[in-house]
C-alpha positions in Angstrom: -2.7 -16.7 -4.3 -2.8 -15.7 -7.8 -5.9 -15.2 -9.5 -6.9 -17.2 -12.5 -9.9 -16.1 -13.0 -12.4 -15.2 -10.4 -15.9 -16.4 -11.6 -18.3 -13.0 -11.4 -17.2 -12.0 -14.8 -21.0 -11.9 -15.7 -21.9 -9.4 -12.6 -22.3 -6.1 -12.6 -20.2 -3.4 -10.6 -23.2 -3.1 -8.0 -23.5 -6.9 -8.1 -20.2 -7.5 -7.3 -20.0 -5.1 -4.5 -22.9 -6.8 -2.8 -20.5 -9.1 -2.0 -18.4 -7.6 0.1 -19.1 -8.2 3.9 -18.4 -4.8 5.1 -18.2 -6.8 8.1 -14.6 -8.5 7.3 -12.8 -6.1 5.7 -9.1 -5.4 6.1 -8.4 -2.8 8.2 -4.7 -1.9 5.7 -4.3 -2.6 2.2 -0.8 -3.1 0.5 -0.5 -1.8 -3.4 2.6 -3.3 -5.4 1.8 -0.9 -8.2 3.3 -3.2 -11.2 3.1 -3.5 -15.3 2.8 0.3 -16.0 5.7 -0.2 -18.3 4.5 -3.2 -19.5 0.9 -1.7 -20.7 2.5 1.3 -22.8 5.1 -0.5 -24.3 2.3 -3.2 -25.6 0.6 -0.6 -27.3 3.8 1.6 -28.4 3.5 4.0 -26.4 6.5 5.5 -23.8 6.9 3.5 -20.4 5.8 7.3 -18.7 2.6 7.1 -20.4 1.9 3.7 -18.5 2.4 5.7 -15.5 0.2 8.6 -16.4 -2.9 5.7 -16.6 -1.7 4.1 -13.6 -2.8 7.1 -11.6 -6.7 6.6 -12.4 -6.3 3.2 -10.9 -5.3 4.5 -7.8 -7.7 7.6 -7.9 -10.0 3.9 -7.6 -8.2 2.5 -4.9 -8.4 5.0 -2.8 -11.9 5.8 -3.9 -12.8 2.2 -2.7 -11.4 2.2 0.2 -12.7 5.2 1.8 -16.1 4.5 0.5 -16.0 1.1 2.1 -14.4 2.1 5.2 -11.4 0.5 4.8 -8.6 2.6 7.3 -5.2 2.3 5.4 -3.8 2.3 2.1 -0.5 2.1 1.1 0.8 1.9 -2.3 4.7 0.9 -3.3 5.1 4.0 -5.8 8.9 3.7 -6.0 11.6 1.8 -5.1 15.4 1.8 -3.3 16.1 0.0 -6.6 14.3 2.3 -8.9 16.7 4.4 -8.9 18.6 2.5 -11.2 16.3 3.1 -13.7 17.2 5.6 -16.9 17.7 8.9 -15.5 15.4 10.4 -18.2 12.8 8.2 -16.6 13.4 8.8 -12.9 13.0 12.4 -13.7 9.6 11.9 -15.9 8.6 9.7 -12.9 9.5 12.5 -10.1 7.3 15.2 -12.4 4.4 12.8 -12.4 4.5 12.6 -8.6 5.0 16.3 -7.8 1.8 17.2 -10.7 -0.5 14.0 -8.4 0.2 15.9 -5.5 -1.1 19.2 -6.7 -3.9 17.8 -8.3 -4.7 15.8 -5.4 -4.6 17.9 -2.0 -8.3 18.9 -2.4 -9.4 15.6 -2.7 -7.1 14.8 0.1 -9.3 17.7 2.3 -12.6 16.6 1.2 -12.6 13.6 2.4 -10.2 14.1 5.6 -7.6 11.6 4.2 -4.4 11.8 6.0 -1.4 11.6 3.6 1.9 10.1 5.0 5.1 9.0 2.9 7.4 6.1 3.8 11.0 6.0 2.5 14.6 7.9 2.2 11.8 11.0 1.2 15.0 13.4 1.1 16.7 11.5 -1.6 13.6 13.0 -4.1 14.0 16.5 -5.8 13.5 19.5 -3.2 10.4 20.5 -5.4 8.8 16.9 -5.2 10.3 17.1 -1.2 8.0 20.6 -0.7 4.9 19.0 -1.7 5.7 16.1 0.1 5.3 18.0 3.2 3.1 20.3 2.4 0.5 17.4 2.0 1.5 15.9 4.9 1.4 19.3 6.8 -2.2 20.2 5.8 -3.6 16.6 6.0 -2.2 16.0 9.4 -5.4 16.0 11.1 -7.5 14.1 8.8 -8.8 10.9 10.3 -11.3 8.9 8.5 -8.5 7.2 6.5 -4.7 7.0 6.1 -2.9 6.9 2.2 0.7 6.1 2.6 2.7 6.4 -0.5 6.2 4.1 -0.3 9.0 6.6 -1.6 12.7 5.6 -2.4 11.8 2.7 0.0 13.2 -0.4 0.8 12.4 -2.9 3.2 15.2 -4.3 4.6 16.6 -0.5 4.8 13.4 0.3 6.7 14.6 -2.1 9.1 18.1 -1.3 9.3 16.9 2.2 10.0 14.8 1.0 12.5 17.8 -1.1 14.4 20.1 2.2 14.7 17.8 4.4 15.8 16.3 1.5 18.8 20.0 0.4 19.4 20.6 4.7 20.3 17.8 4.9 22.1 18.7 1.4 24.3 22.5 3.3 24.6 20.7 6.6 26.0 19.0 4.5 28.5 15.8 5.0 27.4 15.1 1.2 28.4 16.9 -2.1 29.2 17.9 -5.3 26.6 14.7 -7.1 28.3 12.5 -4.4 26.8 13.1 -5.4 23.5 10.4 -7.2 21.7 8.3 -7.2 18.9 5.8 -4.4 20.1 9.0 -2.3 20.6 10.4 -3.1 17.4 7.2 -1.9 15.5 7.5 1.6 16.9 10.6 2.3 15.5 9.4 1.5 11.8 7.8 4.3 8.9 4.9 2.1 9.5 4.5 2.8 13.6 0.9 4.3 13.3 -0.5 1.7 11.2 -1.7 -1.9 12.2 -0.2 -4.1 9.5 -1.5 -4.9 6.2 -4.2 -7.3 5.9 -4.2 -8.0 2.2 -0.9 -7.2 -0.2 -2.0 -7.2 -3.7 0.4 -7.0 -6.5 -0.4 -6.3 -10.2 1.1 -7.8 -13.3 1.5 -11.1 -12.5 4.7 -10.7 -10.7 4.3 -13.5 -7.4 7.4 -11.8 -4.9 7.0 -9.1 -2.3 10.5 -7.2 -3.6 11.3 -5.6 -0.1 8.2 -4.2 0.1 7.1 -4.3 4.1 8.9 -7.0 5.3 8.3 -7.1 8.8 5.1 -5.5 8.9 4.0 -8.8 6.7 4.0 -11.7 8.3 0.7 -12.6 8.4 -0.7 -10.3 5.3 -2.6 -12.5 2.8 -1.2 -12.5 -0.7 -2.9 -11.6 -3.6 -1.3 -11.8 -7.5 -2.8 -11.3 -10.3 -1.6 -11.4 -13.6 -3.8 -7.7 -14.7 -1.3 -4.6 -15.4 -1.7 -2.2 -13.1 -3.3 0.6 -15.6 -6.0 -2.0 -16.4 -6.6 -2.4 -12.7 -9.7 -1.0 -11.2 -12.4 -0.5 -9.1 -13.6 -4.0 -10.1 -10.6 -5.7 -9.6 -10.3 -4.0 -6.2 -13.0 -5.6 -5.2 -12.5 -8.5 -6.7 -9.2 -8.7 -4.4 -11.6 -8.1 -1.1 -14.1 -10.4 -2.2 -11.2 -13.5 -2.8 -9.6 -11.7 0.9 -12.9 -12.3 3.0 -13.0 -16.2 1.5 -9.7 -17.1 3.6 -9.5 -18.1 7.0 -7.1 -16.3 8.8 -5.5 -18.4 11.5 -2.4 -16.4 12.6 -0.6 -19.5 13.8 -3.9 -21.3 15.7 -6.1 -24.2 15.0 -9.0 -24.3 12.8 -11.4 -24.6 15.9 -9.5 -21.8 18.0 -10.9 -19.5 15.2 -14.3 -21.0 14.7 -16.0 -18.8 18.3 -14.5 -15.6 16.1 -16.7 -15.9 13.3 -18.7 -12.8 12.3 -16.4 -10.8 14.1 -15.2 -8.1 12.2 -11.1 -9.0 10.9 -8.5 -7.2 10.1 
């Protein structure tokens, strides 16, 4: 789906967050994190400065979500293929990271949010590495809500990584060639303590997934929209729940099948 407009333009933040059945929210949330770039350059400004803003917008996601309840958040902070980008601006990128993680572990504390990274973590720097798992560490026991930042990731890598290690395992003896389903499967991906995402939403207007969480979204509803991801917040967030809660999630069923479920909480 991409947005074109969503119609409570003339509501105010409260307003608009009356609308949201608490009832039907997503249990995950899915962040393609795109157009930082794209917002400093339109104002002359250097791409890193794009991602300096960017942070506040997540500072809102996360704030949303663990004021609405909402489990799981994971956001795709950088690619496999971003590596490819200018050195200069890898290294600007890797600083930014390091400085959120500093900044952030109180908050982390405060509000017993677990922090988790998925990705080839040890290809960072060992500085951006040590904070890395020093969050994870200290945050290990937090359980009202789960933020899962996407590192050096790649999708079909995750998968990959997730074939050797269940193809050992099946060697070793650990189980037979009939065990091997789905379920199993799942438990061998970064995303193993996590149901899968309810709602994707990508910034920017950019309509592909780009190996983001390939298997763990089969059934995740889409959401585009065409705002760069600086400009993206709290509003928009909820925006994105609001437009989420208005589908009918069918997961391969009939429109009657469903019906008897209604009012019972999704996700």
């Amino acid at each position: 789906m991409r947005k074109n407009g969503s119609g409570n333009d003339g509501l105010s933040d409260d307003q608009l967050q009356a609308l949201v059945n608490r009832a039907r929210l997503p249990r995950h949330v899915a962040i393609i994190m795109d157009g930082n770039g794209r917002w400093a350059e339109t104002r002359g400004l250097p791409r890193i400065a794009g991602h300096r803003e960017g942070i506040g917008s997540v500072r809102d996601a996360v704030t949303a979500c663990r004021e609405l309840g909402i489990y799981a958040l994971t956001i795709y902070a950088f690619s496999m293929e971003n590596w490819q980008r200018p050195p200069d601006e890898v290294n600007e990128l890797m600083t930014l990271l390091e400085g959120y993680l500093q900044k952030e572990m109180a908050t982390l504390m405060e509000h017993r949010i677990r922090f988790k990274t998925i990705g080839q973590v040890h290809r960072l720097p060992a500085s951006v590495v040590h904070w890395i798992r020093e969050a994870e560490a200290a945050t290990l026991a937090n359980d009202k809500m789960v933020l899962t930042i996407a590192l050096s990731y790649g999708g079909r890598a995750e998968i990959v990584e997730a074939m050797l290690k269940l193809y050992d395992d099946l060697q070793k003896g650990l189980f037979n060639r009939e065990a091997v389903n789905e379920a199993l499967v799942g438990q061998y991906l970064n995303t193993a303590d996590l149901p899968d995402p309810d709602l994707m939403i990508r910034t920017s207007g950019e309509n592909r997934i780009s190996n983001f969480l390939l298997w763990q979204m089969a059934y995740t509803e889409l959401y585009f929209t065409p705002t760069l991801w600086p400009d993206f917040r709290r509003r928009d967030f909820l925006e994105a729940l609001i437009d989420y809660q208005q589908r009918e999630r069918r997961f391969g069923q009939v429109k009657e099948q469903i019906q008897p479920r209604r009012g019972v909480r999704q996700g």
